[in-house]
Backbone bond lengths (Angstrom), bond angles and torsions (degrees), N, CA, C in turn:
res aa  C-N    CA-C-N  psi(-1)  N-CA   C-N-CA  omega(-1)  CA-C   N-CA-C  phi
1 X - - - 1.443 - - 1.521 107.63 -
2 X 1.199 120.23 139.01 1.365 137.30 -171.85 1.529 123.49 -74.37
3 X 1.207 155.39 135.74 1.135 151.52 168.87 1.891 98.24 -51.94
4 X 2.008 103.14 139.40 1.281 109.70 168.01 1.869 110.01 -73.01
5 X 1.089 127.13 145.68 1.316 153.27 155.64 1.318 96.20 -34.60
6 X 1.655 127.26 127.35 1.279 141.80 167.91 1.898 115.86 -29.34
7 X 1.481 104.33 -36.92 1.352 108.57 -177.24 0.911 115.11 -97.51
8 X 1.482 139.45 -46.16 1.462 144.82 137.35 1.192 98.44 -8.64
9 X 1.539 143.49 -89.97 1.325 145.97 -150.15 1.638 101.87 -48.34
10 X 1.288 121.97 -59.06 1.286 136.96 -155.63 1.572 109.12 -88.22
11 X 1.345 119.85 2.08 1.420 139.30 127.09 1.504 129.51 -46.42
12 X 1.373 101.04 -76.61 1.598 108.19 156.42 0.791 124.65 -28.19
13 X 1.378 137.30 -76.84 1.278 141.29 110.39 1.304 113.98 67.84
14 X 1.411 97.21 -104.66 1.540 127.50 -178.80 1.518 98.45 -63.51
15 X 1.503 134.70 -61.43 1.254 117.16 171.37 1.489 142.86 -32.60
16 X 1.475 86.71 -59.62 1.347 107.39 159.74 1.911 123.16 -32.87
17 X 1.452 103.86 -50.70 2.051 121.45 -168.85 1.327 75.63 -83.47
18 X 1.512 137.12 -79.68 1.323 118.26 -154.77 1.412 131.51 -68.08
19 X 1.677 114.30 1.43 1.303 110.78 147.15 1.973 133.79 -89.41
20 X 1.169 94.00 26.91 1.515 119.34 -161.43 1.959 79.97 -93.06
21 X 1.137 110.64 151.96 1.835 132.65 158.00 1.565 101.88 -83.97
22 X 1.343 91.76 118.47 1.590 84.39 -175.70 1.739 108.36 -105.68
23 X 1.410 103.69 156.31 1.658 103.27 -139.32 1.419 113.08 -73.04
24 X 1.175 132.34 157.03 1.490 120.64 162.94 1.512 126.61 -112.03
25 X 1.155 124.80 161.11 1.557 138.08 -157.27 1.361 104.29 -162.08
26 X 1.767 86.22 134.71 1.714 115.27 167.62 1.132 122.76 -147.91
27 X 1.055 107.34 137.54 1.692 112.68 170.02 1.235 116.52 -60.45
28 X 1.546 119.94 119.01 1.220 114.77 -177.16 1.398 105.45 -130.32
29 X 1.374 120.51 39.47 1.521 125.68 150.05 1.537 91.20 170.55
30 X 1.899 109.62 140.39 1.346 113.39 176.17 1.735 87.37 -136.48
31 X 1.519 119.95 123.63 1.356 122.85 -172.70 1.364 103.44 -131.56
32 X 1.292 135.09 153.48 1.669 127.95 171.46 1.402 78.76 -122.13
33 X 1.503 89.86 128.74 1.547 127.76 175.71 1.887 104.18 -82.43
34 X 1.480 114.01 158.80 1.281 137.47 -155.23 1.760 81.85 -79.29
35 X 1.451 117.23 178.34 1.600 114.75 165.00 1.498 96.66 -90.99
36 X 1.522 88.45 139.84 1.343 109.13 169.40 2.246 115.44 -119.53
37 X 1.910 86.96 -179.23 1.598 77.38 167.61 1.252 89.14 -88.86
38 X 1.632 110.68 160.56 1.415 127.17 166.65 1.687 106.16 -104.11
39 X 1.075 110.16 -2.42 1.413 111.53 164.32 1.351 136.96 -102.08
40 X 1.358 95.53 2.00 1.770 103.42 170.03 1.666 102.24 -149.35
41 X 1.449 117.65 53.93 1.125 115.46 154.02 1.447 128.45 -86.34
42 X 1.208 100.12 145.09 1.922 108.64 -178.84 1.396 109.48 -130.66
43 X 1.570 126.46 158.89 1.386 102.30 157.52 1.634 89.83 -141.90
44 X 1.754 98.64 152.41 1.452 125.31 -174.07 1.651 99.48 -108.45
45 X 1.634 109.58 114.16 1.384 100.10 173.97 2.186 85.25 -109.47
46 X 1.800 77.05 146.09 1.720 97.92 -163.28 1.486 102.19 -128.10
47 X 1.696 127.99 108.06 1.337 147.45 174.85 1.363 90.68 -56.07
48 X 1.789 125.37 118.75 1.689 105.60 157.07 1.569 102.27 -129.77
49 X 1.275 112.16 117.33 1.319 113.75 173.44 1.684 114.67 -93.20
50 X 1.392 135.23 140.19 1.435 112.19 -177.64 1.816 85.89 -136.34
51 X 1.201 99.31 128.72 1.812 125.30 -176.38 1.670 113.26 -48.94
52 X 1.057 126.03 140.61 1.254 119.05 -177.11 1.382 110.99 -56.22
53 X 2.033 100.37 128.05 1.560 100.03 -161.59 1.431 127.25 93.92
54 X 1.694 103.00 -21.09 1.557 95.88 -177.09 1.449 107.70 -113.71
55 X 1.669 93.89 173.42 1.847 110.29 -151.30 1.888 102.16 -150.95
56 X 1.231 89.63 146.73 1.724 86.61 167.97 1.705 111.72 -94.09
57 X 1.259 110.80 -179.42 1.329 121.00 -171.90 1.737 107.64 -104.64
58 X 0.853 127.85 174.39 1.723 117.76 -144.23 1.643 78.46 -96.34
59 X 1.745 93.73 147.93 2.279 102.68 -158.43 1.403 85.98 -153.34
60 X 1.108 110.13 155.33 1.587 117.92 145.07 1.640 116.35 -120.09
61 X 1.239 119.53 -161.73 1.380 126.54 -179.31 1.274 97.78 -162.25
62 X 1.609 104.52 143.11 1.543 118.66 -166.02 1.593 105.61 -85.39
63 X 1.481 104.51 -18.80 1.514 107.67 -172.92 1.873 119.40 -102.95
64 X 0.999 113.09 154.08 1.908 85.82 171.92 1.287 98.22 -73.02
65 X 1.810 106.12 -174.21 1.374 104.64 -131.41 1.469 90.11 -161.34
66 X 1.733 140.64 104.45 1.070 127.67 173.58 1.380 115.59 -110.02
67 X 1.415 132.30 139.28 1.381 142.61 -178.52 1.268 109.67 -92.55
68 X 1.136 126.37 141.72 1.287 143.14 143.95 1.968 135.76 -122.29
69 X 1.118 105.41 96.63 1.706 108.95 -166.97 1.567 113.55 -74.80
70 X 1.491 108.49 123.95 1.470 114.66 -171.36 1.419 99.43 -118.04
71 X 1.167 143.32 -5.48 1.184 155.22 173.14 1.483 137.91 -143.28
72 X 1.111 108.53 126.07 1.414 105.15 173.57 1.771 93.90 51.11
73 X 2.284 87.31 176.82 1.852 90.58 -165.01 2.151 93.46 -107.78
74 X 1.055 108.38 146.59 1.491 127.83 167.19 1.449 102.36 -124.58
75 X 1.726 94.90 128.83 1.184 114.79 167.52 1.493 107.96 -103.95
76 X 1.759 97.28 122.90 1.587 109.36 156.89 1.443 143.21 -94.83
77 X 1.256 130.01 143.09 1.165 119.16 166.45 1.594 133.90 -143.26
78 X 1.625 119.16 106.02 1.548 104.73 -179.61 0.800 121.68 -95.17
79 X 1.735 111.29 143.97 1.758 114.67 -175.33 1.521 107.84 -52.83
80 X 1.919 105.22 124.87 0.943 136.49 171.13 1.759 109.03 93.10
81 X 1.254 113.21 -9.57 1.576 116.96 168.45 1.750 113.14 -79.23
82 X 0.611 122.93 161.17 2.399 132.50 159.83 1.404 99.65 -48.85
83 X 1.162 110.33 157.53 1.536 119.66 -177.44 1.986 76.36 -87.74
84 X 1.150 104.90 160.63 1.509 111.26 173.67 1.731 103.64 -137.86
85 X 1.529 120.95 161.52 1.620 128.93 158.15 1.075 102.62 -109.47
86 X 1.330 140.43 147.59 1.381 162.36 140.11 1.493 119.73 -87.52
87 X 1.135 129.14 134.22 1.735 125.90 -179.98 1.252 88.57 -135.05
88 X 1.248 121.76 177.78 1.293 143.71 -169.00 1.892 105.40 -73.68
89 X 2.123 93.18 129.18 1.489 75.84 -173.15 1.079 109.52 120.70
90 X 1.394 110.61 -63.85 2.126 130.16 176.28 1.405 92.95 -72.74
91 X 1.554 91.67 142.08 1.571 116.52 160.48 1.392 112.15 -123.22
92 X 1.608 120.71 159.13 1.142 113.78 173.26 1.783 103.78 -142.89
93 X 1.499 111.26 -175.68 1.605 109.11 -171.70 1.212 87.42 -114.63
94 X 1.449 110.79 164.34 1.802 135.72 153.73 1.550 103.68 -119.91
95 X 1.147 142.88 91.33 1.831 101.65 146.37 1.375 134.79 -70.90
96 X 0.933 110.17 154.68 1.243 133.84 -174.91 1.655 116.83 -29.23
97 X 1.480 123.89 131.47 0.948 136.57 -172.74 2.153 121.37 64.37
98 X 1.306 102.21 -4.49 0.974 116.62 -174.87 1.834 122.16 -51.93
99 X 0.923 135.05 139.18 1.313 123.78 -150.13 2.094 95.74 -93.18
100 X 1.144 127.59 99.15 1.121 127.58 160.64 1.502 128.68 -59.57
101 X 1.290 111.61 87.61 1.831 124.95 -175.49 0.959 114.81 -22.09
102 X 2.047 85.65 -79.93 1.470 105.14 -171.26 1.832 113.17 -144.91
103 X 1.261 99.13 127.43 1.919 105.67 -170.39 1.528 105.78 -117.80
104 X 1.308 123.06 89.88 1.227 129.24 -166.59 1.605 114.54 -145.27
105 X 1.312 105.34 148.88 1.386 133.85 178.28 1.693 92.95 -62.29
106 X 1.712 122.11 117.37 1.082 125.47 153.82 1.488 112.15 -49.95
107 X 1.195 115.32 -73.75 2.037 123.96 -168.72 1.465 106.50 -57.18
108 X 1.014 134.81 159.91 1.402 169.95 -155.64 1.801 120.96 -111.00
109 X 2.549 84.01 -37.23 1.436 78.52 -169.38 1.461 87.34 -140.85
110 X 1.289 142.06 51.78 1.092 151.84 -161.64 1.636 126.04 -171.60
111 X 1.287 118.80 103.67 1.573 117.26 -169.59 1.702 106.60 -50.38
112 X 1.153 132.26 179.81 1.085 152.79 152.78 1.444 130.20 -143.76
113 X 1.642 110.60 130.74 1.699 114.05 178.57 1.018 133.01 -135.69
114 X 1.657 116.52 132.76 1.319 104.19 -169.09 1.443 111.96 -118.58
115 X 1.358 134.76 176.79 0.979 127.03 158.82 1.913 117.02 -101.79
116 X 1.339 125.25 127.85 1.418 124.83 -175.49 1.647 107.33 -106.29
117 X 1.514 114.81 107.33 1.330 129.61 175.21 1.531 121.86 -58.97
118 X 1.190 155.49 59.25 1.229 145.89 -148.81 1.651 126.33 -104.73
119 X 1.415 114.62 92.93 1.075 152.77 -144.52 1.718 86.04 -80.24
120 X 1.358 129.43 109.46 1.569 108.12 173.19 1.774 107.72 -149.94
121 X 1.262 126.84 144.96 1.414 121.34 175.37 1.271 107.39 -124.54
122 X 1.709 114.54 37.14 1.459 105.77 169.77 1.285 89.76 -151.28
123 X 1.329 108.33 168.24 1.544 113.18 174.07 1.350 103.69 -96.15
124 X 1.877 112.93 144.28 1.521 97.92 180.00 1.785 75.67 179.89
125 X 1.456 119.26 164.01 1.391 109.13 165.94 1.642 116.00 -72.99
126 X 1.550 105.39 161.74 1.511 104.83 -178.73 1.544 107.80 -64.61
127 X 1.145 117.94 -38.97 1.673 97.14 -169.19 1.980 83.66 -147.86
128 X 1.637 92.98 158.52 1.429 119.37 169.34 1.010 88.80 -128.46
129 X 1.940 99.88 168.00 1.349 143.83 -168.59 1.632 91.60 -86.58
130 X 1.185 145.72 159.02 1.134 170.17 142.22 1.580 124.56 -68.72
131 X 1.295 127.75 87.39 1.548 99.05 165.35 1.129 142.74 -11.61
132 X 1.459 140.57 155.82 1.992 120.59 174.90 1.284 88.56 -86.78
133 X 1.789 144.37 -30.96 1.026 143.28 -156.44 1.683 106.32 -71.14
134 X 1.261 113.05 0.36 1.273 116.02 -166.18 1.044 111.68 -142.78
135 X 1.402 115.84 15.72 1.409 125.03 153.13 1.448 125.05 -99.82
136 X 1.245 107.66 -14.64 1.719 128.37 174.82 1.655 102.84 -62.35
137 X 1.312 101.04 118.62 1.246 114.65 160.78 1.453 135.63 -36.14
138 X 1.508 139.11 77.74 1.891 124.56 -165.53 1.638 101.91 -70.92
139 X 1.270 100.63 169.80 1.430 127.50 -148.30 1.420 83.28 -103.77
């Protein structure tokens, strides 16, 4: 069998791409971030799966903080924000230092995972433990 003709080929070609699904895109979170250095930025992407039923203990993070849910629904909540659900798909924001309530697996009988974006220009760990004294609600 013969080699196709330069134009022939580049026919194909084109048939070929324009029978392709061509892709789709959305913005699924647009946030303006706190000032940072622009000279010592990094970012930490962080797998968190929490077991059916399970939850972290009230944390913050020194850096902002973007979510992305690939599994199952997690309910968030920062002190003084709405308790929120996330399902797969949803993203949500943290800024920085913000007191995280509550980070928990909605289901009972179903893992959940997210991915945590962590935007930071200092070195420091991603998240601390919280006092309980500073999880109490003021009057």
């Amino acid at each position: 069998m013969g080699r196709l003709a330069p134009a022939l080929t580049i026919a194909v070609v084109a048939v070929a791409a324009a029978a392709q699904p061509e892709a789709h895109s959305r913005v699924v979170l647009s946030q303006a971030m706190p000032p940072l250095d622009g000279a010592h930025l990094q970012v930490t992407t962080v797998e968190v799966t929490y077991p059916p039923g399970g939850s972290s203990a009230p944390h913050s993070h020194p850096c902002p903080v973007i979510g992305y849910v690939l599994q199952g629904t997690v309910r968030m909540q920062v002190k003084g924000g709405p308790l929120s659900l996330y399902k797969p798909g949803d993203t949500f924001y943290e800024a920085p230092n913000g007191i995280h309530m509550v980070s928990a697996n909605a289901s009972a009988t179903e893992p959940a995972t997210f991915l945590a974006y962590f935007l930071c220009d200092h070195s420091a760990p991603l998240s601390r433990k919280v006092p309980a004294a500073k999880t109490v609600p003021q009057p």
